[in-house]
N, C-alpha and C positions, 0 to 999 in steps of 0.2 A: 184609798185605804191600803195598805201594807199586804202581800199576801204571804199566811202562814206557810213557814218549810221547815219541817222536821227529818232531821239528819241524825243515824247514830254510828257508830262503829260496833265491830263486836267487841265485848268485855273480854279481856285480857286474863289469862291464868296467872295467878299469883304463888306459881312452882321455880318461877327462874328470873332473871333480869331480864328485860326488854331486847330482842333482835331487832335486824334489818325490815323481815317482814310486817311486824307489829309500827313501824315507825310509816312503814311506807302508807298503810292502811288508813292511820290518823291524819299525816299529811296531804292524802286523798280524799278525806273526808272533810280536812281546814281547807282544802280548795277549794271543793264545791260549798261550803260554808257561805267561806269569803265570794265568792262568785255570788251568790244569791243575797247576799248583804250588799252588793257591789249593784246589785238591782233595784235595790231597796227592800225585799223581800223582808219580814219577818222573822229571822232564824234561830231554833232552837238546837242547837248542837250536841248531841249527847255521847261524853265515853264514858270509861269506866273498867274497874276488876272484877273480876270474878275469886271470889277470897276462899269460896268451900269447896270442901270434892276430899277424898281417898290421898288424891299424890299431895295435896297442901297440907293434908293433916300424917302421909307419912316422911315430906319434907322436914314439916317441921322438927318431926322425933328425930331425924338423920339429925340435926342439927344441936337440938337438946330446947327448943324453944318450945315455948305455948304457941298454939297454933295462931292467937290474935298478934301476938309480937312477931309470928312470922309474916307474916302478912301485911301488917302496916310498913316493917321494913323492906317490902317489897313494892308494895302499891310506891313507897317514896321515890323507889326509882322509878317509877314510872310516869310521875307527875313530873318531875323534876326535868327527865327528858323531853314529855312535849310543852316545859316549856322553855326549853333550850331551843326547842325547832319550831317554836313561835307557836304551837297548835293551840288555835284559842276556841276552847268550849265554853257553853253557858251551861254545862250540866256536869255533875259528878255522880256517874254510878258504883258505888262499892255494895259486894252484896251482904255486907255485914250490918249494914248500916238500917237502926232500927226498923224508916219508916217503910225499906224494902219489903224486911221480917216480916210488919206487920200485911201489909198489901199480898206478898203471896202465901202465908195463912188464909187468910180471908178468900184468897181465891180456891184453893184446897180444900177449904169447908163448904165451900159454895159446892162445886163438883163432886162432893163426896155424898153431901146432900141430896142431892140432885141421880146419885145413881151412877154418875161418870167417872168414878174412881173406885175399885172392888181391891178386894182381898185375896190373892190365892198363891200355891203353892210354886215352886219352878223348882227342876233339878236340871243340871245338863252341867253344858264344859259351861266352862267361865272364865275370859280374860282380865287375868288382872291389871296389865298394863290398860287397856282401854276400858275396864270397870262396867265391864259386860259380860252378857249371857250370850253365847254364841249358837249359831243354826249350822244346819249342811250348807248354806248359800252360803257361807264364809270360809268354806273348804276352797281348797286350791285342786286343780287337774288331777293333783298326786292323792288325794281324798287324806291330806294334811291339811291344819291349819296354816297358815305362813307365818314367817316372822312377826310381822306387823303387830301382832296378836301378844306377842311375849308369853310367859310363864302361862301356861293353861292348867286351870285345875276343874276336877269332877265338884260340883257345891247340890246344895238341895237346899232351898230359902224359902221362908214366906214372903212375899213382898205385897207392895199395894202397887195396882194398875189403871190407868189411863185408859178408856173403852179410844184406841185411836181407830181401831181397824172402821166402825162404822161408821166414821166421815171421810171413809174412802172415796167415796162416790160422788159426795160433794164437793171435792175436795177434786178429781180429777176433771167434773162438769164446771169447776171455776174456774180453774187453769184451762179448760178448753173454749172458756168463752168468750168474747168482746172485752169484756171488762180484765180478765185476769187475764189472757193470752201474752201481754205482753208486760207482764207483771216483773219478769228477771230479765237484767241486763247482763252481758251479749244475750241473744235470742238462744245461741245454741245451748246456751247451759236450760235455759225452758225448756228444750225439746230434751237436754237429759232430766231434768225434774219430771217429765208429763210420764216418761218410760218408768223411771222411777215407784211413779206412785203407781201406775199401772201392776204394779209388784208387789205392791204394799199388802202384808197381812201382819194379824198377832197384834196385840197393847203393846202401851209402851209403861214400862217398868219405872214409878217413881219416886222409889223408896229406897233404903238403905238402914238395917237394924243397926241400932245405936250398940250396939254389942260390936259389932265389927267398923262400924262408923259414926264416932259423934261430932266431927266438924260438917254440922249441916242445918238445915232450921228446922226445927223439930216436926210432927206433922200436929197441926190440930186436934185431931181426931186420937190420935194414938200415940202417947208419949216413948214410946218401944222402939219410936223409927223417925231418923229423918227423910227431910224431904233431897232427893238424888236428882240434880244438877238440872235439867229442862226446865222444869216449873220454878226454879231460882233464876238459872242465869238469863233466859229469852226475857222470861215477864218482868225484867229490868227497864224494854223500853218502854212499857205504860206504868208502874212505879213512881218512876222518877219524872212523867210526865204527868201525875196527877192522877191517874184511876184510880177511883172507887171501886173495891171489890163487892161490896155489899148491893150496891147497882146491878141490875142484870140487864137493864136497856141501856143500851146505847145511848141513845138521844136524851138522855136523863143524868147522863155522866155529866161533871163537874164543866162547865164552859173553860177553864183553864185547860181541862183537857182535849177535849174537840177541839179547842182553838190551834192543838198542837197534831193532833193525830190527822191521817197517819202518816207516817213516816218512810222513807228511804233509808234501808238498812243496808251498810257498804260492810261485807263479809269477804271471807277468800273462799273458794272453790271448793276446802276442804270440808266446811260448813254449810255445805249449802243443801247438801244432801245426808243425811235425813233432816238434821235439825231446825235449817231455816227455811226449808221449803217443804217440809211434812209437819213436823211438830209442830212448829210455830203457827201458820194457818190457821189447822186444825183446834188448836187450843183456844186460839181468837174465836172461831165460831162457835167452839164449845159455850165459850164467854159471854156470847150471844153479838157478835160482831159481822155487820153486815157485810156484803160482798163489797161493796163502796168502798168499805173503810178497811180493805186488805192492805197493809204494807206491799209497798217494791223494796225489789234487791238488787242490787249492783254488787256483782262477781266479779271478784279481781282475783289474779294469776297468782303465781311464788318468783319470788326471785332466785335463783338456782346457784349456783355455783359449778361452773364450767358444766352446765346440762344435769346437773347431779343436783338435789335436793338437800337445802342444807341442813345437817341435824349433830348435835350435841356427838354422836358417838364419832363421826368423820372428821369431827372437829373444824369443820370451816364453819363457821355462824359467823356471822358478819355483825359485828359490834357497831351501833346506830351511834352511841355517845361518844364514841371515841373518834370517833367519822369526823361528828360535828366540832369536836373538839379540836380534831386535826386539819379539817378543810374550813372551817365554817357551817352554820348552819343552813345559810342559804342555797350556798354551794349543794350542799344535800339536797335540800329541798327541789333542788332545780332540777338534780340529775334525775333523783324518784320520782319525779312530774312529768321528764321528756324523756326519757329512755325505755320507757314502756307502753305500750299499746293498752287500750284501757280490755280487760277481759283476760291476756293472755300470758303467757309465763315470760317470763327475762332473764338473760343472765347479768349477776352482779361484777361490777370491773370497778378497781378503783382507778384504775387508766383513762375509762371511760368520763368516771365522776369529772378527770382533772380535766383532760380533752371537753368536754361538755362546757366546762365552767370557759377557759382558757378564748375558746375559739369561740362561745355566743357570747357568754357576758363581756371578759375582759377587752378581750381583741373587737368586737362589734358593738354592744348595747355601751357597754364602758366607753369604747373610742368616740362614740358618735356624742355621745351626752361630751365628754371632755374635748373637743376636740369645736364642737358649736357655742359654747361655751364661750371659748378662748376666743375664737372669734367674733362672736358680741363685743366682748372682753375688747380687744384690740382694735375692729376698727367701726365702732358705734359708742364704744364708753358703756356696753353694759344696756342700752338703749334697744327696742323694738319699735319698728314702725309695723304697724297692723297693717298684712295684705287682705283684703277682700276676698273670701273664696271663688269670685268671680275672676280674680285676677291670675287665682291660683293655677299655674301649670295644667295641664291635661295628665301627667305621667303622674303626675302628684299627687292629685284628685282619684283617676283612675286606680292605684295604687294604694290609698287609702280607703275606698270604695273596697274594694276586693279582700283590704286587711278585714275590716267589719263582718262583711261577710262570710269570711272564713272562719273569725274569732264565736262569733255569734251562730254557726251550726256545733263548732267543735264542742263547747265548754257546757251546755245544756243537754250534752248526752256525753258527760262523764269523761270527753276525750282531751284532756289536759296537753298533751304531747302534739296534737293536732293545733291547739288553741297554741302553743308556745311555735311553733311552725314556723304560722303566720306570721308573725310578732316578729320574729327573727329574721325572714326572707325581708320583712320590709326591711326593718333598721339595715340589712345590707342593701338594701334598694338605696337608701339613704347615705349611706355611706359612701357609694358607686355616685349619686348624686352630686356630691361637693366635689370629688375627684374630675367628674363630668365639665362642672360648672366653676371650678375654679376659682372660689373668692379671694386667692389671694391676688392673684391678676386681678380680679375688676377692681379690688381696694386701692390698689396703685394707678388704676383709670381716671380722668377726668372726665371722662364722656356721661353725662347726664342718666344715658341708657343703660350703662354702665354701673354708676353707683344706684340706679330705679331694680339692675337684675340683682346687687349685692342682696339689697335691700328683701328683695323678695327670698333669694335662697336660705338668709339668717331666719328671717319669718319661720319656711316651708319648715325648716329642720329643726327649730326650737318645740312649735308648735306639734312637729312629728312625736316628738322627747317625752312634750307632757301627756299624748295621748297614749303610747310604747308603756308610762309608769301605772297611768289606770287600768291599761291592760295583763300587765302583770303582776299586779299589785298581789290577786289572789295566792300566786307561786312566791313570790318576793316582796313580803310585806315591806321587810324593814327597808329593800333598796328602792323601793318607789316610795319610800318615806324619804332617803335620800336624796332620789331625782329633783322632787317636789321641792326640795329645800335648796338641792342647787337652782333652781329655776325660779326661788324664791317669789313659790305658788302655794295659795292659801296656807299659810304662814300661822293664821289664825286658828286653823284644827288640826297646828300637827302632832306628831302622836296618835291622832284618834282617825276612826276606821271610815267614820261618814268623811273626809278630807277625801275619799276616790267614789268616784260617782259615774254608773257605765252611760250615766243621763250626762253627761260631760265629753262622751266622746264626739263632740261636733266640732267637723273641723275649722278653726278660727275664732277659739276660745280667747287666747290671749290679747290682752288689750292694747290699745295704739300706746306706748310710752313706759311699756312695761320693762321692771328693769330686773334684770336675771343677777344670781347671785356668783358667785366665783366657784370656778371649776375643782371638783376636788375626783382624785381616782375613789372611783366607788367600787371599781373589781378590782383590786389586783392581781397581777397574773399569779398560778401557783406557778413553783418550781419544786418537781418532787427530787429528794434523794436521788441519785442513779443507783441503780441494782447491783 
């Protein structure tokens, strides 16, 4: 039987077009997808927008739009690109979208019911840029607040609050236990969540009067206010997975939803504190959600520009659509996938991107597929005789031994860069292999032993070819849709996702008489401009 995995991203603000960072995220997330589909797993994929808040509803006025027409003409570019970059989900989160509404009402009422949401007053500073109430722990050395902050003003508001502070203690005994310790990937971002919480005082504020904010979903209880961004944007990923608000056990939830929960939430660093490692939790147990069924998080880094972080005012934001438009989309895909350590920051190059593509795919994975090819091609007629893996080389064997095992610790802990490595040292193993072994020589041979080694090295490298496409498949859909089709293998599911199967990487798949199809350049080299 299949086993369920649910995967989501974080929803996306609907203030601006989609960056580098936002594409990297979802294409990290269609990897490990595809990877767990590539298993056979189960997979529920989930992304999506975030369409309310303060800056969407004072976007919109900059512009002169209603706030829902601003928003859908932004959510467009956003769908639009992942599916330019191939990102295939089975879910759509938008938070505008009725049955959201309805679901985090329901849970609003539930906790308000219940004593876990109160009323009271707050005065102090207030950032408007980050649509918050600010403390002395947000002072800098200078006992200012810093930029970060923007325009600061004195306010004095009613609002409704979140009782967070009393599942402090739960909340830092399940992060310290067996079951939650190893809850956030890299570990060291856990060891910054556990300090974190250890810190933790004060609610969390989750309201906003409709006098000063009405792009928001109203509150149940209180038509005077909506509800302000945590209890909208987080409880997206049980929403659109089926939760019942009106349930308050767990094991009593809808089977469509168990079948899904819980999930692996793939965030950036900037998120991860307070909101996906305090908030989120916390609100789930509020929920009444067992320790069992805590979400993980996998923390990924920023891509920087020359060590500098990129943002709107510096003006280097790295355009994902125009990338893909101008290199390809795979090309993207590959360099976002090897160019980064899973956890840690990167700097963005398009030097890199080309160099990346040029020197693994074009020059190696491309030559190797083109170049075995040709040789079927010319001296078999396109023909395979099937070696025996018993027959098979020692360097061969060994070599493909070591690629498995490399491929198989890397990709099941999130390390994309490490899994593409592998993949790559062999295909140059591979390539060093025909240089080695020479088949244009032995085709000219008449020696028996001769045309028996031909015969084995067309095998070893074709056979290398179709296992290189199921391995990459996750990173490079559409060119192991291509390999597959020069190699004119399973023919019968192409196009579709079950045609790669990590139940297929054995070596000595291909059959005795098998006959491959004609070589076509599937990379070609880039050649950029000169400066």
């Amino acid at each position: 039987m299949p086993k369920p995995f649910y995967i989501t991203t974080a929803i996306d603000y609907t203030n601006g077009a989609p960056h580098i960072g936002h594409a990297y995220e979802k294409v990290l997330a269609d990897v490990i997808a595809r990877y767990h589909r590539l298993k056979g797993d189960e997979v529920f994929f989930l992304t999506g927008v975030d369409q309310h808040g303060q800056k969407v509803q004072q976007s919109a006025e900059k512009v002169g739009l209603p706030p829902q027409q601003f928003v859908d003409e932004i959510t467009a570019k956003f769908i639009a690109l992942w599916e330019k970059l191939e990102v295939r989900y089975d879910g759509w989160a938008a938070t505008t979208d009725p049955l959201h509404k309805k679901c985090v009402q329901g849970i609003l009422q539930r906790l308000y019911d219940e004593e876990q949401i109160y009323k009271d007053k707050q005065e102090g500073y207030y950032s408007v840029r980050q649509e918050q109430f600010l403390t002395d722990k947000e002072r800098g050395s200078d006992g200012e607040f810093g930029p970060q902050w923007g325009e600061i003003e004195h306010r004095t508001e009613e609002n409704y609050y979140f009782r967070l502070a009393q599942h402090r203690e739960w909340l830092l005994g399940y992060l310290q236990s067996e079951r939650g310790r190893d809850c956030v990937t890299p570990h060291f971002r856990q060891v910054e969540l556990v300090n974190a919480v250890e810190k933790l005082s004060g609610d969390l504020c989750i309201s906003r009067p409709k006098s000063r904010l009405s792009w928001g979903i109203e509150l149940p209880f209180d038509r005077d206010y909506v509800n302000y961004v945590w209890f909208d944007a987080l409880t997206n990923y049980i929403s659109f997975a089926g939760y019942d608000p009106t349930i308050s056990s767990f094991i009593l939830q809808p089977s469509s939803f168990q079948n899904k929960w819980p999930a692996l939430h793939v965030i950036g660093k900037d998120i991860l504190i307070p909101a996906h490692g305090i908030y989120w939790p916390i609100m789930l147990h509020a929920l009444g959600f067992p320790d069992e069924q805590m979400p993980k998080l996998l923390v990924h880094g920023w891509w920087n520009i020359s060590g500098a972080k990129m943002s709107k005012s510096l003006g280097n934001v790295v355009d994902p659509d125009s990338l893909a438009d101008k290199y390809g989309a795979e090309a993207l895909r590959y360099y976002l996938m090897s160019d980064i350590v899973s956890g840690k920051d990167a700097d963005f190059s398009e030097e890199r991107l080309v160099e990346r593509h040029n020197s693994d795919l074009a020059n190696s994975l491309g030559n190797l597929l083109n170049r075995t090819l040709n040789m079927v091609q010319r001296y078999r007629g396109g023909g395979l005789t099937r070696v025996s893996p018993e027959r098979t080389s020692a360097d061969v064997t060994s070599g493909y031994t070591e690629l498995v095992r490399r491929f198989e610790a890397a990709l099941p802990t999130h390390e994309s860069n490490r899994a593409i490595e592998a993949v790559i040292e062999n295909v140059s193993f591979f390539n060093g292999f025909i240089d080695a072994n020479a088949p244009w020589a032995l085709a000219k041979s008449s020696a028996p032993s001769d045309q028996a080694r031909l015969t084995e090295v067309l095998y070893d490298c074709t056979e290398s070819i179709r296992i290189f496409a199921i391995l990459i498949s996750p990173v490079l859909p559409a060119a192991a849709e291509g390999i597959f089709d020069q190699l004119n293998w399973k023919m019968a599911l192409a196009g579709r996702e079950e045609r790669f199967s990590l139940g297929e990487v054995k070596w000595g798949q291909l059959p005795d008489g098998h006959v491959v199809g004609k070589p076509m350049p599937l990379f070609p080299r880039i050649e950029r401009d000169p400066a």
